[in-house]
N, C-alpha and C positions, 0 to 999 in steps of 0.2 A: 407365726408371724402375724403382725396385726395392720391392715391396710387399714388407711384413711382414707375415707372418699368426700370428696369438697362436695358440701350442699348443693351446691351452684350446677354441677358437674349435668344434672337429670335436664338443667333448663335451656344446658345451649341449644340444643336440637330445635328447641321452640320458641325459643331466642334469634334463632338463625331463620327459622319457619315466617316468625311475624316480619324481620326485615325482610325477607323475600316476597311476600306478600304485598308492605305497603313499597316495595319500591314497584313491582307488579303495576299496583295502585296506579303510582306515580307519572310511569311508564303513559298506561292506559290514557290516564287524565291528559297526556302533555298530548298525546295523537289523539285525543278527541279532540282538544284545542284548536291542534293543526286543521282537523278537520274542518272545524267550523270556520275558522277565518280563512282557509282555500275554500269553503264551499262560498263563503259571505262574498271572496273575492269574486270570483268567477261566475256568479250567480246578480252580478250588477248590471244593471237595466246598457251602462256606456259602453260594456266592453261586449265585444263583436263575438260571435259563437268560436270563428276560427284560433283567436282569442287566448278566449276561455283553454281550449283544447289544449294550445299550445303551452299554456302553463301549468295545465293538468300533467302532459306530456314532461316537463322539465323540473317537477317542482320534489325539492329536497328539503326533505324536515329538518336535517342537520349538514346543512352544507359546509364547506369545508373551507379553511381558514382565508384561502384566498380570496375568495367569493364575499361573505364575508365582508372582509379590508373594501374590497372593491364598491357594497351598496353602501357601505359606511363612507367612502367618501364620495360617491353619489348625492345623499343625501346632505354632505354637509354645504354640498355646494349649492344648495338650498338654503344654507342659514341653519339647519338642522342637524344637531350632532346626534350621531347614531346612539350613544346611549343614554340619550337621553327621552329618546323613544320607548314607547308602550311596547310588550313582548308582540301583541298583534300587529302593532304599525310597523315592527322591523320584520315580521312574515309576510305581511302582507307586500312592504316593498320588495325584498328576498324576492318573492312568489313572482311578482310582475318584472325586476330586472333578470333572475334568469328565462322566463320566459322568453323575454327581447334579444339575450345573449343567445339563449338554446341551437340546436341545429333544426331547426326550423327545415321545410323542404323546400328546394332549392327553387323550385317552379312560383311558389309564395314568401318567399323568406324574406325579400325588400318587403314587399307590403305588409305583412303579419309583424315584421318587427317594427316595422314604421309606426303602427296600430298600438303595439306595446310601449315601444318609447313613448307616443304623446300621452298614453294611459299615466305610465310612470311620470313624468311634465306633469299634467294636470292633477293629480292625488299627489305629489310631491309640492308643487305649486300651493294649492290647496289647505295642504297642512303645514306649510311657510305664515302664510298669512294668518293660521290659527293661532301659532307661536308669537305672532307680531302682537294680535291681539290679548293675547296672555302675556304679553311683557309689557305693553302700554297700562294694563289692568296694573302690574305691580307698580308700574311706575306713579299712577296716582294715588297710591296707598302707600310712597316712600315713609317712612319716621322721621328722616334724617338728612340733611343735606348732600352727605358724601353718599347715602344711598341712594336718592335723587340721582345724581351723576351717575352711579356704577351702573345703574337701572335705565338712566339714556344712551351712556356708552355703549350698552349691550342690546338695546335696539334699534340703533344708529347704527350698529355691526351687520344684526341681521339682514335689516334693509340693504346694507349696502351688496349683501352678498348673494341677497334675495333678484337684486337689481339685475345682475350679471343671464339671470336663466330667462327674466322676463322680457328682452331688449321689444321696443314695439316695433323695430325695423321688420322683424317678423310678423305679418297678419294676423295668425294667429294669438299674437300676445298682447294685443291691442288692449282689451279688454283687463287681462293682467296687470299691465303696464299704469293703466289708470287708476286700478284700483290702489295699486301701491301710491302714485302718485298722491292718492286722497286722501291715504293714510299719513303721509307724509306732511300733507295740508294740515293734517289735525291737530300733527305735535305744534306744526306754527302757531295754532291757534292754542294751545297751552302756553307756550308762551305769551303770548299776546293777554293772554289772561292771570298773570303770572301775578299772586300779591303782594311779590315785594322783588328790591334790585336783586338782591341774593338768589332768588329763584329765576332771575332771569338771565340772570350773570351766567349760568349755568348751563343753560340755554346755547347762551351764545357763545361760550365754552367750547362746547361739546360739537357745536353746528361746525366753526370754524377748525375743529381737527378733522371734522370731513368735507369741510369747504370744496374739494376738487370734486366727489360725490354728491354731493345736493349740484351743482353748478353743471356739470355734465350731462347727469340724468335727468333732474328736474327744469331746470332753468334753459337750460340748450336744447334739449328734447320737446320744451312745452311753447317755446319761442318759434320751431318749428313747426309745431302742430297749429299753432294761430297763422301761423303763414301761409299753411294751406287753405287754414280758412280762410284766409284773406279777412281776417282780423288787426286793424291796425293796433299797434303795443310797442312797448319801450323795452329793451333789455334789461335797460338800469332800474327800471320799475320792477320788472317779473325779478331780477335780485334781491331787492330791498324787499320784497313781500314774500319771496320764501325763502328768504334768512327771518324773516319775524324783524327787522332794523326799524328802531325808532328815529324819528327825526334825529335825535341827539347823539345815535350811535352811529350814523350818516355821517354828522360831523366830524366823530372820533376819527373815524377812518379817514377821511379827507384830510383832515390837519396830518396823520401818523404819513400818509401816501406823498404828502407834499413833502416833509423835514424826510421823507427815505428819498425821492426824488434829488430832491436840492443835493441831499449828500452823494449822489451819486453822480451828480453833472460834477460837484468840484475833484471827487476822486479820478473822473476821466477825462478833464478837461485837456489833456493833451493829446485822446485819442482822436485817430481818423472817424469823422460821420462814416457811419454805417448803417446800414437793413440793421444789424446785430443792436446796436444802441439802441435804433428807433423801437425796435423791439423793448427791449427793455425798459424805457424809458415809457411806456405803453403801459407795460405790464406793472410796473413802480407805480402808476400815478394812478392805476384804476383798479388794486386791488381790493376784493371786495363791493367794486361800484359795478360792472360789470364781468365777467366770466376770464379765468387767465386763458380759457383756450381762444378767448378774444382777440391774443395778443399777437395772432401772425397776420399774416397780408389775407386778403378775402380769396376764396377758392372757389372752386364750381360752379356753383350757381347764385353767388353769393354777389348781387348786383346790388347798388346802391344808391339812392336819391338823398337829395340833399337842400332841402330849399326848392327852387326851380332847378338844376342843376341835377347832374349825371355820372356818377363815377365813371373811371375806367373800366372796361368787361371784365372781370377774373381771368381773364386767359393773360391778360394782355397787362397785370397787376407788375409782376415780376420782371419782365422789360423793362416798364417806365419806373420800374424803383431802380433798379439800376443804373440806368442813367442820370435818374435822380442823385441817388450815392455817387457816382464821378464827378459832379458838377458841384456837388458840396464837397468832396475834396477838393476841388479845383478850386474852389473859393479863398481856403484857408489857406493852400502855397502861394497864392499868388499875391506879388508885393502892389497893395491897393493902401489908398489911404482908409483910416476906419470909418468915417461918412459914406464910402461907396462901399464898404463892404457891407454897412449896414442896410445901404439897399438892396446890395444883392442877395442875402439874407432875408430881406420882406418877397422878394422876388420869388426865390426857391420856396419860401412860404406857402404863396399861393399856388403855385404847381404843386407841392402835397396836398394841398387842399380840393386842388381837382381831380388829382388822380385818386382819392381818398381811398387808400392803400386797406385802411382797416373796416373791419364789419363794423364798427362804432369805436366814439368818442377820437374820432379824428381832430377836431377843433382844438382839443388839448394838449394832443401828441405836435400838433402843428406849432403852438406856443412852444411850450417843450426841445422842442426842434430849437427855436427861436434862442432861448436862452441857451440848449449848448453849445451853440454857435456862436455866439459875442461872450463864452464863458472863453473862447480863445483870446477875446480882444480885451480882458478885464473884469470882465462883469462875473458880479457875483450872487447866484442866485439863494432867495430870500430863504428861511426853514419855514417861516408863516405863508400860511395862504392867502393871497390878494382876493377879496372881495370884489373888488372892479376889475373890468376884462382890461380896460384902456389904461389905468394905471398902473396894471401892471405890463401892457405891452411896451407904455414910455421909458417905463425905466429900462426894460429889456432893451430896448432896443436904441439906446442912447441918448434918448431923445430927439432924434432926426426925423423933424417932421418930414420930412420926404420918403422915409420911409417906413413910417405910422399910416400916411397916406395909404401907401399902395397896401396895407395891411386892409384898411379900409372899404377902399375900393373891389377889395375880393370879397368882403362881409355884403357889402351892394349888390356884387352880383348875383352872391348868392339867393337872396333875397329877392330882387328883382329882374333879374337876365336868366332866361333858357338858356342853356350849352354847355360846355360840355371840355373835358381837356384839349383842344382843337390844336393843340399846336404838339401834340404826343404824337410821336414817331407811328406808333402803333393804331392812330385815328383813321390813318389817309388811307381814304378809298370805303369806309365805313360810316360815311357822312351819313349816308342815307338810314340806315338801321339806327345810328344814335337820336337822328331825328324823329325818328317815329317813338321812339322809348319819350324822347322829352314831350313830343305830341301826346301820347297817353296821359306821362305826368302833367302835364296841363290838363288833360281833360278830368282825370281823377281829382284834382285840386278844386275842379270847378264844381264838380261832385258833391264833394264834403264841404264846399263854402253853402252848396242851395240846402242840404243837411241841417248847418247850423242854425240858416233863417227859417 
């Protein structure tokens, strides 16, 4: 009998031999890897020896699927998607979140993981920011226009997500918080430098599909920070200047805000005044010029000056709108000729104007007001924007000089008379404290007049 024996047959052994060997290799190399980025980790000037120990103590080369999932979405809540991480950056975070998870002992385990989480915070934070800067780099080296945008969308995304871990309400983040802020500064200034409408169209594109995120974080958060300094500023200015808005894109929005306004007083002209409309009707006519979370009554600590003049306390906003709201219902059922209604109409005017319900841009709301209120008695409001304040209160308002008057008369005061809503249910017995608040604002006034000379 004659057997064959395949050539091949002598080599598996050593075939089999050298894959054992370079996976051996393989093996070796991935634990010395391990090695060095647990020793690099742990071996860092920030983290504490107990630290150190405790992720020595917990640290799995090949942790397991759940674990895993878990620092992968850790990390994206940074703006960082887990594979898109270096093999050392997802060990090294690995290494420091189960450290912070581990069982820790029981006598140390608040403070040791507290040590670990802000470790993981700050190197997670860290390489947030490094990512921003790697994406801003692509974005001034687009080709393309539509890469342009895909390239701001997608760091317009990070920030905003980046936003979420840094808040400055925490101490700590202070610093964080600014630094994003400054980054943020810079795209405005690509904008601003922008060589053509196209590149800047794009801009403003992309800003206004996160309009709620620049406006919250930037603009609401930085409006507050000047307050502590006792910085005086404009909202509508800190708007316009980190949306990047040019004069002319100021405009746009103003004419689009007025023709959505108007359309909106004739669709509701038959509803009851409400808090709900005034709302609305706020938020319609300033979006864009100021902040939508603008658009409810002032809260906390949210006091206001006005001229010589004094809003109502925040505690005491929601009372006097209420009553406010009953007495402009009360307006409209009741059988008046349209001359006195039109007074009482300038009337309620000026009582929003003293209880000045909003953080800003009351004066508007107050028109506003005005017009859907004679939109019961006929009046039809304009889609263009009135350039003059008086022309467009005459037409509004009948033209009853008597009560364009007393329109008047509340601009006077404001301008020239200390005080304050004195005739609100919610004033009496509070004479004394509203006084001293106008006493200061007169004094600060006198202030910034010896300033200017």
């Amino acid at each position: 009998m004659r057997i064959e024996v395949s050539p091949r047959a002598p080599e598996r052994p050593e075939r089999e031999a050298r894959n054992g060997r370079r996976k051996t290799v393989e093996r070796l190399e991935a634990e010395a890897g391990d090695r060095e980025a647990l020793h690099g980790l742990v071996s860092r000037d920030d983290l504490e020896p107990e630290s150190a120990l405790e992720i020595l103590a917990h640290y799995d080369a090949s942790p397991d699927k759940a674990t895993r999932e878990e620092v992968a979405s850790v990390t994206e809540r940074y703006g960082l998607p887990f594979d898109q991480l270096s093999e050392e950056e997802r060990k090294e975070f690995t290494a420091l979140y189960m450290g912070a998870k581990g069982g820790v002992r029981p006598e140390t385990k608040e403070e040791l993981a507290g040590q670990l989480d802000r470790s993981l915070h700050e190197r997670l934070t860290a390489r947030a920011f490094q990512r921003l800067d790697e994406l801003r780099d692509l974005l001034t080296r687009s080709e393309s226009f539509e890469q342009l945008k895909t390239k701001l969308r997608e760091l317009m995304g990070a920030m905003s997500t980046l936003a979420g871990q840094v808040s400055p309400e925490k101490t700590e983040n202070a610093e964080m918080w600014t630094e994003l802020f400054n980054r943020f500064r810079s795209l405005v200034g690509l904008k601003g430098a922008a060589l053509s409408k196209d590149i800047g169209g794009i801009f403003t594109e992309i800003f206004e599909e996160y309009q709620d995120f620049i406006e919250n974080e930037f603009v609401v958060r930085q409006s507050k920070v000047l307050d502590k300094q006792k910085k005086p500023h404009s909202v509508e200015h800190l708007m316009r200047e980190l949306f990047g808005r040019t004069t002319e894109e100021i405009e746009e929005l103003k004419e689009r805000n007025r023709a959505n306004v108007a359309a909106y007083i004739e669709e509701n002209r038959d509803e009851s005044p409400s808090i709900e409309v005034l709302q609305e009707l706020h938020r319609r006519n300033n979006d864009g010029i100021v902040p939508r979370e603008y658009s409810r009554f002032r809260k906390d600590e949210e006091a206001v000056s006005f001229g010589r003049r004094f809003g109502i306390i925040p505690d005491d906003v929601k009372a006097e709108m209420d009553d406010f709201e009953a007495r402009a219902r009360l307006a409209t059922v009741e059988e008046s000729a349209t001359s006195l209604y039109e007074i009482t109409v300038a009337k309620l005017h000026n009582d929003f104007l003293d209880i000045h319900p909003f953080p800003d841009r009351n004066g508007s709301t107050a028109l506003l007001f005005i017009e859907f209120m004679m939109a019961k008695r006929g009046y039809t409001p304009g889609e263009k924007r009135e350039s003059k304040y008086y022309n467009h209160l005459w037409k509004a308002l009948g033209n009853n000089p008597v009560a364009v008057g007393i329109v008047g008369h509340a601009h006077y005061k404001i301008a020239n008379v200390p005080g304050y809503y004195e005739k609100g249910a919610t004033t009496k017995g509070k004479e004394k404290m509203y006084q001293s608040v106008l006493n200061l604002i007169g004094q600060r006034k006198k202030e910034q007049q010896k300033k200017k000379k």
